[in-house]
C-alpha positions in Angstrom: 30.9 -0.8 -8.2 31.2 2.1 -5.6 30.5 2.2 -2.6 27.0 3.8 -2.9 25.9 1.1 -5.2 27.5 -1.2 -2.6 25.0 -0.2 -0.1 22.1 0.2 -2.0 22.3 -3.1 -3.1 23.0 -4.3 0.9 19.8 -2.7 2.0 18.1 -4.2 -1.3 19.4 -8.0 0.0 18.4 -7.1 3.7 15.0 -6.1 2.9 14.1 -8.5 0.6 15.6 -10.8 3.4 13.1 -9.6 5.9 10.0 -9.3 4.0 10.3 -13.1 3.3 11.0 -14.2 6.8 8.6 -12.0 8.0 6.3 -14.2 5.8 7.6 -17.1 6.6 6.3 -16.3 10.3 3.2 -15.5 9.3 2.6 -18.7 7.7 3.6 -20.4 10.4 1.0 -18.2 12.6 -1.7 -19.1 10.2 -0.7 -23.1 10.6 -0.8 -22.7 14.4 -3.9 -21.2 14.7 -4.9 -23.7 12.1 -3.8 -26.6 13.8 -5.4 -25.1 17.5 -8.8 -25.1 15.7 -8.7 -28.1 14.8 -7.9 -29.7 17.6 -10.6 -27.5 19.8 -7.7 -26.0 22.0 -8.7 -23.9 24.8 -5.9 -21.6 24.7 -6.8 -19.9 21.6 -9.4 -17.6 23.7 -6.4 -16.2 25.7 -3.7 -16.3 23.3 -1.8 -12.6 23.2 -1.8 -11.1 19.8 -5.5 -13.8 18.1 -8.7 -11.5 18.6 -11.6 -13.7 19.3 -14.8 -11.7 18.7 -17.3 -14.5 18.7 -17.8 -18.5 19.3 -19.8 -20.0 16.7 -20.7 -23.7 16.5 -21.8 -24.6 12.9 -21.6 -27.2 11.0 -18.5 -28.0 8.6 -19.4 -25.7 5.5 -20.9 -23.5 7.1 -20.4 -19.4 6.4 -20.3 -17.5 9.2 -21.0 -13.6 8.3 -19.2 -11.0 10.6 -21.8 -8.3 12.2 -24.8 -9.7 10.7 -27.7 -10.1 14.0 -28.8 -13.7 14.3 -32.1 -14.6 15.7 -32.8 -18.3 17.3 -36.4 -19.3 16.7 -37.8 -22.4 16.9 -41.5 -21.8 15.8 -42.1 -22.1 11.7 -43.7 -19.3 10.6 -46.0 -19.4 7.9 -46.8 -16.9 5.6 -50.1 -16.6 4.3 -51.1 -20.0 4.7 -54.1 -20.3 7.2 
């Protein structure tokens, strides 16, 4: 093997290295904010590098659908019905 190869196949090991560290970090990112959420943790609005866009309190199975407007009414309309 010379020494091209040699180094080719170093950068190959390092990258490979990196791209799975850098996804073990992620994981561990995703199980933090995970583990924050569920435990209601205040810090989560002022943590550097988590966005926080919107609170929403809904219940468990609920789909929360980014951008969409929401109206609060509490009057039942009905349609065509006199």
């Amino acid at each position: 093997m010379n020494s091209a190869q040699l180094i080719g196949w170093a950068f190959a090991i390092i990258f490979i290295g990196f791209f799975f560290l850098s996804l073990l970090w992620l994981r561990g990112r995703m199980i933090t904010l995970d583990r924050m959420l569920d435990e209601g943790n205040i810090e989560l609005l002022s943590k550097a590098g988590i966005q926080t866009e919107v609170l929403n309190h809904a219940p468990v199975g609920s789909q929360i659908l980014p951008y969409t407007p929401y109206i609060a009414s509490d009057v039942m309309e009905n349609d065509g019905q006199d």
